[in-house]
C-alpha positions in Angstrom: 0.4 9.3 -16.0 -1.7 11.9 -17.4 -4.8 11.5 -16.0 -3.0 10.8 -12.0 -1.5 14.2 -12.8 -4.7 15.6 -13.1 -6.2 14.2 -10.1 -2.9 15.8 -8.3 -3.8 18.8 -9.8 -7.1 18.5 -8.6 -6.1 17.7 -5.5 -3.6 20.7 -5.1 -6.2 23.0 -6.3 -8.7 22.0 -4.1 -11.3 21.3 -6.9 -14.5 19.0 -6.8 -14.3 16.2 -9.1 -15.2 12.7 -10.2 -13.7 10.0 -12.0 -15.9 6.7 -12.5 -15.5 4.0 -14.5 -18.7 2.1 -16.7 -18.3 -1.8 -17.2 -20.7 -4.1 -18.3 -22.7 -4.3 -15.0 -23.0 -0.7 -15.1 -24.1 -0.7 -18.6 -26.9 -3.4 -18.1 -27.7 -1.4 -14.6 -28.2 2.0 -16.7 -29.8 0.6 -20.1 -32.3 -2.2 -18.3 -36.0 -1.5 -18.9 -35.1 1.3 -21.0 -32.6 0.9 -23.6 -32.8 -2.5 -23.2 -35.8 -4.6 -22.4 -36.3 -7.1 -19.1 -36.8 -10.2 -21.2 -33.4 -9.2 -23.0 -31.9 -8.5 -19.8 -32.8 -11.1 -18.1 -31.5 -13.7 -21.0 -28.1 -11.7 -21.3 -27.1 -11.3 -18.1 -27.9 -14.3 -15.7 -26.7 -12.0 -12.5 -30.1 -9.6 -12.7 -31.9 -11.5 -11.0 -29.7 -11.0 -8.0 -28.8 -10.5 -5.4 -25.4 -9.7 -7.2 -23.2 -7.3 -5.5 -26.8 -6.2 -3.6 -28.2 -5.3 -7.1 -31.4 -7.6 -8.1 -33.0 -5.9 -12.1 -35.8 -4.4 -12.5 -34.4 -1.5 -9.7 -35.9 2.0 -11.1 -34.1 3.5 -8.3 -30.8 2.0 -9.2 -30.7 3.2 -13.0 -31.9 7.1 -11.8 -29.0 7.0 -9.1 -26.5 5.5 -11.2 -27.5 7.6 -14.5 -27.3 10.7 -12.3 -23.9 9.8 -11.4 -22.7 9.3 -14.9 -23.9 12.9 -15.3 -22.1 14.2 -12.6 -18.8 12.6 -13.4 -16.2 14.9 -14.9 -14.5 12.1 -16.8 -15.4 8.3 -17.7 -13.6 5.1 -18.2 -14.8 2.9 -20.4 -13.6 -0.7 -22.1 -12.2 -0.7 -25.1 -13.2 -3.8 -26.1 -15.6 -3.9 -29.3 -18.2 -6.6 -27.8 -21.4 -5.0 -27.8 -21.7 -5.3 -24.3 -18.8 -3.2 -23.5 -18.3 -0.2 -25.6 -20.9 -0.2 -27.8 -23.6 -0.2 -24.8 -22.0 2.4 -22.6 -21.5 4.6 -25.6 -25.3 4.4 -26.5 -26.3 5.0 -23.1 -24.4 8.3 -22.9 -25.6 9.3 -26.2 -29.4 8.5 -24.6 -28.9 9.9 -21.3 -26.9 12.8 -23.0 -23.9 12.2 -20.6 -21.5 14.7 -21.4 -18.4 13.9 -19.4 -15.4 16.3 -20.0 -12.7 13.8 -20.7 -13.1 9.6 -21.2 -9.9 7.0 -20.4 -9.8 3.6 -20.4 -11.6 1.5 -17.6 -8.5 -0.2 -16.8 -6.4 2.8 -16.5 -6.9 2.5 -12.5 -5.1 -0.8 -12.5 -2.1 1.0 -14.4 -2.0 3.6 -12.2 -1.8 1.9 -9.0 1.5 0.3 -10.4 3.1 4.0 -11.0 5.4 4.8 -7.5 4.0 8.3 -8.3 0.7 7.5 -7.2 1.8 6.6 -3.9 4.6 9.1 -3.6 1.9 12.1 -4.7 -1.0 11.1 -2.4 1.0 9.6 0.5 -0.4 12.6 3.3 -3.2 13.8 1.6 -6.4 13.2 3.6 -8.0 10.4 1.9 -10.7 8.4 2.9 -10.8 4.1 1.7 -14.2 3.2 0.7 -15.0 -0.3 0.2 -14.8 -4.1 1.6 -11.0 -3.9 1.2 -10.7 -1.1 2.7 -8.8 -1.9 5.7 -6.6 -4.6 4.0 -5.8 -1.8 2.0 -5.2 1.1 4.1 -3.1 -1.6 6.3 -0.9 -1.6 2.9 -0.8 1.9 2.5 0.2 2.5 5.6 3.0 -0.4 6.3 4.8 -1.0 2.4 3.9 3.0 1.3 4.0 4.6 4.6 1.0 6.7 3.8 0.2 9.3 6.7 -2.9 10.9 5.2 -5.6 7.9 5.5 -8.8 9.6 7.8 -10.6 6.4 8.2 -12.7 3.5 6.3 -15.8 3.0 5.5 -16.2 -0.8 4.8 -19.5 -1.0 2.9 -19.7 -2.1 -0.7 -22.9 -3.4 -1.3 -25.8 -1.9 -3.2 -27.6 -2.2 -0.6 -25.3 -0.8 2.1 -25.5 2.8 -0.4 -27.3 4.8 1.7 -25.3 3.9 5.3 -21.9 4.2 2.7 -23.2 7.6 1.8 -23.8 9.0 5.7 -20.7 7.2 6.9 -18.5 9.4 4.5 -19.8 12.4 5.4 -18.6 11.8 8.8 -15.4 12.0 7.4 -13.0 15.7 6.7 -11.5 14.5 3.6 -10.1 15.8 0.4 -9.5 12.5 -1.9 -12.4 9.1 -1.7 -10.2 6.1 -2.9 -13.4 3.6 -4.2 -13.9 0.1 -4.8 -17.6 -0.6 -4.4 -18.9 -2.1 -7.8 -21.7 -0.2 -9.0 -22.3 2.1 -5.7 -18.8 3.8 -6.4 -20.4 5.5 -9.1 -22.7 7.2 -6.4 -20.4 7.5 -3.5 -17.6 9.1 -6.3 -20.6 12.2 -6.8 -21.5 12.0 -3.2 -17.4 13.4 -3.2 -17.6 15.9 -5.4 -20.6 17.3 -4.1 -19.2 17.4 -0.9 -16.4 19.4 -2.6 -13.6 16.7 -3.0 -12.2 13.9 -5.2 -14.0 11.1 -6.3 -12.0 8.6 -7.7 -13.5 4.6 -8.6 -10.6 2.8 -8.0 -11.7 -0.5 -8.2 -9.2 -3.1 -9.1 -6.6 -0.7 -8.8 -7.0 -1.5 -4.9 -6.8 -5.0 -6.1 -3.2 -4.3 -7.5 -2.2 -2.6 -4.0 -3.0 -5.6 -2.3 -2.2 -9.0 -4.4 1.2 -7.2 -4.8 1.6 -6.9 -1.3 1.1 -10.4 -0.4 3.6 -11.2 -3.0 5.9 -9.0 -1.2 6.7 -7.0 -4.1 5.8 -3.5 -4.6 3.5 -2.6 -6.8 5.4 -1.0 -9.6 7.6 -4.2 -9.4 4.3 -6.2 -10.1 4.5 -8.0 -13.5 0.5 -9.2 -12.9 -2.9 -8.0 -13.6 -5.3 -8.2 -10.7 -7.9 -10.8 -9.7 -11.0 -8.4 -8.8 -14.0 -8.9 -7.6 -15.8 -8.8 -3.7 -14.2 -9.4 -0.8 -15.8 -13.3 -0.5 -13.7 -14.1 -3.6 -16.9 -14.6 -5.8 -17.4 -13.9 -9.3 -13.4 -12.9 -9.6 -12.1 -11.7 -12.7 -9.1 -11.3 -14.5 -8.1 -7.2 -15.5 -6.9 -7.5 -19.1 -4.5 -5.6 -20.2 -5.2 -2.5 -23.1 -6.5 -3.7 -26.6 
């Protein structure tokens, strides 16, 4: 509850901000051929050598972008879980990047949130903009179960390789909040919103909630379940766990 009454606050205020969110693909993305070497990489993670969400390892390009984001974001999420892979990683990469976000919550906190009815009470005619391959299943949600009023438009791109149309297509956009799920690129796309002056927030498989709820015809906050999330093809889902 905390951390969506900052982003109301935010909101309210009309201050710039981001929020992102650093799992294990955004650990590998920011520490490969750096922190951690290609042969390591490449034996640890069998999805660098891609495509995988439009992302194939060694990308130069990728790492600046997405370190560049972490640097930008005013607060972090991160796992809590102890594998190295999780916390351990994005912890050294901040530390080696000297990423000095102002406030850090848990990855999954997005998932939490979009079960709180104050989340959709709170943000129900702001002007927000939906970013990501769900993005019209979930503005359609929004709008029919929530009866959200605010929603400028969608932009429908996830894909690493669909960054730099994601990143024109929202500036087409007067908006105040950008609602994200787009895997690594929401990292970009959440500075691309502050720059711009707005909220960035990377939702992820808090959208996820939004919708699996919905086709259970419950409401969210009446949800007992943790989301399936993953791309809009229905690969590589995964289950959200619940805090440690």
């Amino acid at each position: 509850m905390q951390l969506l009454e900052t982003w109301r606050d935010l909101v309210a205020t009309r201050q710039p901000h981001s929020s992102i969110r650093v799992g294990d693909t955004e650990a590998a993305v920011a520490a490969h051929d750096e922190i951690l070497t290609m042969q390591f990489i490449r034996a640890t993670y069998p999805w660098a050598n891609g495509p995988f969400y439009g992302l194939t390892l060694p990308d130069r390009g990728a790492r600046e972008l997405l370190v560049q984001a972490m640097k930008q974001a005013d607060f972090i999420g991160l796992h809590r879980r102890p594998e190295w892979y999780f916390r351990p990683l994005a912890e050294c990469i901040m530390q080696y990047y000297d990423i000095r976000p102002s406030q850090l919550f848990y990855a999954f906190e997005n998932a939490y949130i979009s079960k709180l009815a104050e989340f959709y009470r709170w943000f129900r005619d702001v002007p927000v903009l939906l970013i990501g391959g769900k993005a019209e299943r979930y503005r359609a949600v929004l709008e029919r179960r929530y009866g959200w009023t605010g929603v400028v438009g969608t932009v429908t791109h996830w894909r690493w390789t669909d960054l730099e149309q994601s990143r024109a297509a929202m500036r087409s956009f007067d908006y105040r909040v950008a609602i994200i799920g787009a895997g690594v690129a929401a990292k970009v796309l959440a500075a691309d919103a502050k720059a711009a002056g707005n909220v960035g927030i990377d939702f992820g498989s808090g959208i996820d909630t939004c919708i699996q709820s919905d086709a259970e015809g419950v409401d969210a906050w009446d949800w007992s379940k943790f989301p399936k999330y993953g791309p809009e093809t229905g690969e590589h889902l995964r289950e959200a766990s619940p805090p440690m």
